[in-house]
C-alpha positions in Angstrom: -19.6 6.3 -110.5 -16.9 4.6 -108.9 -14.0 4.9 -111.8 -10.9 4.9 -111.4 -9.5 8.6 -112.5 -7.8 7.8 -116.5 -4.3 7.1 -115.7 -1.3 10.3 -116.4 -4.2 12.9 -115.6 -3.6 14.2 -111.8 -6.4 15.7 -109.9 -5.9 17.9 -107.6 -8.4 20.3 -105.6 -6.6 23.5 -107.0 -8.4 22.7 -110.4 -11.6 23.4 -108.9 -12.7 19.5 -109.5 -16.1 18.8 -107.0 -15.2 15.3 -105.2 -18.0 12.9 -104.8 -18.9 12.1 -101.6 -19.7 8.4 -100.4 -22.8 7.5 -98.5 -20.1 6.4 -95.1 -16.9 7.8 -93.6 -14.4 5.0 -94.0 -11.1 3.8 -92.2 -8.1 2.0 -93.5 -6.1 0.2 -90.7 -2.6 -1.8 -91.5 -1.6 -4.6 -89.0 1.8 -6.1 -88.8 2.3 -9.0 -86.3 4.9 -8.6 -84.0 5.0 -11.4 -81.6 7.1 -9.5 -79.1 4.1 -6.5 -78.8 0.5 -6.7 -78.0 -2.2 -7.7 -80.7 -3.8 -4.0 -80.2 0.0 -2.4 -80.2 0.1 -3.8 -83.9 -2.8 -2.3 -85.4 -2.3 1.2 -86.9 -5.3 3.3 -88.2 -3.4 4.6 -91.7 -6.8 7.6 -92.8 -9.9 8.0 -93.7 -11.9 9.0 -96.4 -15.3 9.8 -97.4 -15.4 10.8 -101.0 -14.7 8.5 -104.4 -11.4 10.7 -105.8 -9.9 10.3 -101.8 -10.8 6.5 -102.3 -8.6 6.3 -105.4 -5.6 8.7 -104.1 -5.5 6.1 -101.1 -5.5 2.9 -103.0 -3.0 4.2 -105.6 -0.6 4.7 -102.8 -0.8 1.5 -100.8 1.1 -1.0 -101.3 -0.9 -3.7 -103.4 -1.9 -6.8 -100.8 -0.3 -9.0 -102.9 3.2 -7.4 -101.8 2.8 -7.8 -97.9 4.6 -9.9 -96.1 2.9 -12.6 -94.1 1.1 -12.2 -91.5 -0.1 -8.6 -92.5 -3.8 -7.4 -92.9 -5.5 -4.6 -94.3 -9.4 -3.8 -92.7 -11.5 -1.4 -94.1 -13.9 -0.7 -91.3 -16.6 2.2 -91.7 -15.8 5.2 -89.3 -16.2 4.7 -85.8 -15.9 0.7 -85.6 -12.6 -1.0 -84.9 -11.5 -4.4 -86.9 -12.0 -6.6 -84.1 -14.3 -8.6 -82.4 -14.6 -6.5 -79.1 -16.0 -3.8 -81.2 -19.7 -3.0 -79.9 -20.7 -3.1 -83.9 -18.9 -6.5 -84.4 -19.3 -8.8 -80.9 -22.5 -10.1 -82.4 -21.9 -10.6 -85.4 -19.8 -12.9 -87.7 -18.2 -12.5 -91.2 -18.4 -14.2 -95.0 -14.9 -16.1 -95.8 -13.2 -16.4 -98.8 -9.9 -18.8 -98.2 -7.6 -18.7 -101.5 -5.0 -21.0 -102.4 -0.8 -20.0 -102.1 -0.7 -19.7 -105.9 -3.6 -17.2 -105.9 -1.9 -14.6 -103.8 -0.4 -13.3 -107.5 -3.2 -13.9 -110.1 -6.1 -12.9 -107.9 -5.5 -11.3 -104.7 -5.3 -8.0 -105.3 -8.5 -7.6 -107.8 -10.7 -9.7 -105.3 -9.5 -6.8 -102.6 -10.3 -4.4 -104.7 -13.7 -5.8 -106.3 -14.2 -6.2 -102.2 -13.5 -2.4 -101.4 -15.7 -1.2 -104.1 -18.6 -3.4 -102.8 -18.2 -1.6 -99.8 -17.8 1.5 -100.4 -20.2 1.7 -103.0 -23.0 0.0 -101.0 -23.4 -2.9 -102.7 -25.6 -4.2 -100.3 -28.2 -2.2 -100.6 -31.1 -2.6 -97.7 -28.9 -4.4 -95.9 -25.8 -2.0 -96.1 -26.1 -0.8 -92.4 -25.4 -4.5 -91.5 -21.7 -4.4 -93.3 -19.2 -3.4 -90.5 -16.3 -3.3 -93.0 -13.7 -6.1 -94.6 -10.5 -7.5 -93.9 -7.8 -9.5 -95.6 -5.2 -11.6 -94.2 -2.3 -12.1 -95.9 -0.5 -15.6 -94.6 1.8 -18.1 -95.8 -0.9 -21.5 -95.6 -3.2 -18.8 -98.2 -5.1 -15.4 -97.9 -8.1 -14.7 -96.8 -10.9 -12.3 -97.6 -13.4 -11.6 -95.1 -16.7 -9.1 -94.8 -17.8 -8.3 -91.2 -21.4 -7.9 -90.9 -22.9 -6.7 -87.3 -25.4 -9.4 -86.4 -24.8 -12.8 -86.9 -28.5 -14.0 -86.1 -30.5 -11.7 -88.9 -30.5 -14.5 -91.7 -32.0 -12.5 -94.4 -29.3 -9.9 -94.0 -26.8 -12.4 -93.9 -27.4 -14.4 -96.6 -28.0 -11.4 -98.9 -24.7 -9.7 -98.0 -23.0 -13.3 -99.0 -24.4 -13.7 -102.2 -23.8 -10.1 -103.2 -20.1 -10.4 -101.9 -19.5 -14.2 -104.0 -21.3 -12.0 -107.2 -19.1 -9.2 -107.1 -15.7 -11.7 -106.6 -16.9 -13.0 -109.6 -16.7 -16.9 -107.7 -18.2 -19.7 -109.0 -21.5 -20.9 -108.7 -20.4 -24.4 -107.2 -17.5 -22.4 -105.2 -19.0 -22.3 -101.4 -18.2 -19.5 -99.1 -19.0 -20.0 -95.3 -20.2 -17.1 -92.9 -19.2 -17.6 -89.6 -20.1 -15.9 -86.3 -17.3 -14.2 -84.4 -18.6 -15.8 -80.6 -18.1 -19.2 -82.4 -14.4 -18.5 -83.7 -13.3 -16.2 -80.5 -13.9 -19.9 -78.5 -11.9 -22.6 -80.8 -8.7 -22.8 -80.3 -8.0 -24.2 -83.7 -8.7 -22.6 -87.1 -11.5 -24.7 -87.5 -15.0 -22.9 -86.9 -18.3 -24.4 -87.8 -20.3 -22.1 -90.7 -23.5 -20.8 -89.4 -25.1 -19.8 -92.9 -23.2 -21.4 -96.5 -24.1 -19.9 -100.2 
């Protein structure tokens, strides 16, 4: 269901084409750090979509991920939460991590992104989709990250299911470990360092 349109065929809603709608409203928000402005200040909401064909329009004019500077993000939250911690649907709960080396940024970064966008958006988590607040990566010069925000950091069967879903669709290897971390845990270190609360 969630193709890509064949490439040098344009759709456009004047051929009478009927979109197909997604089960969630979604957001795409850009952030750009500017150390002279306020963390909030550089966080833009860029649209939002709801339906598969405005999915592909957006992606295929974004810039890929792998052509950001450091120290951008992209977050693809559904409607109505923002990408951060003080966000009602996210102060409780934590999110999966996947940390990639430098030299992955241009062999791998931009299909895991995208493998992690379609896991959202196509509700890859089945009962447990309500849980998924959105995704973010983090484009930086020490690596990249991937992230998936779920809402509640305590419901272990949720959890553990959205993980093992997430390290399936990214294709990661079985002995690769990927570490789910709660966002009260992280919000208090002052270094990068934050303990994992669940590992699959």
């Amino acid at each position: 269901m969630l193709e890509e349109p064949p490439t040098g065929r344009k759709l456009s809603l004047g051929e009478g084409l009927e979109k197909h709608p997604l089960e969630n409203r979604w957001a795409l928000w850009f952030f750009k750090n500017d150390r002279n402005r306020a963390w909030r200040d550089n966080l833009h909401l860029v649209t939002k979509f709801d339906t598969v064909e405005d999915f592909w329009a957006l992606y295929s004019h974004t810039q890929p991920v792998s052509k950001l500077s450091s120290g951008c993000d992209y977050a693809l939250f559904k409607d109505g939460i923002e990408p951060m911690w003080e966000d009602s649907r996210n102060k409780h709960g934590g999110r999966w991590l996947v940390s990639l080396a430098k030299q992955q940024r241009q062999s791998d970064l931009d299909r895991l992104w995208l493998e992690t966008l379609l896991s959202l958006i196509g509700e890859a988590f089945e009962e447990y989709g309500e849980e998924v607040c959105g995704a973010v990566v983090n484009v930086r010069s020490k690596g990249d990250k991937i992230a998936i925000w779920t809402s509640e950091a305590e419901n272990q069967p949720a959890v553990t299911f959205i993980g093992r879903v997430f390290k399936e669709r990214l294709g990661l290897s079985p002995k690769v470990v990927i570490g789910y971390q709660a966002h009260a845990d992280t919000a208090t270190k002052s270094n990068s360092f934050t303990k994992n609360k669940f590992v699959v």
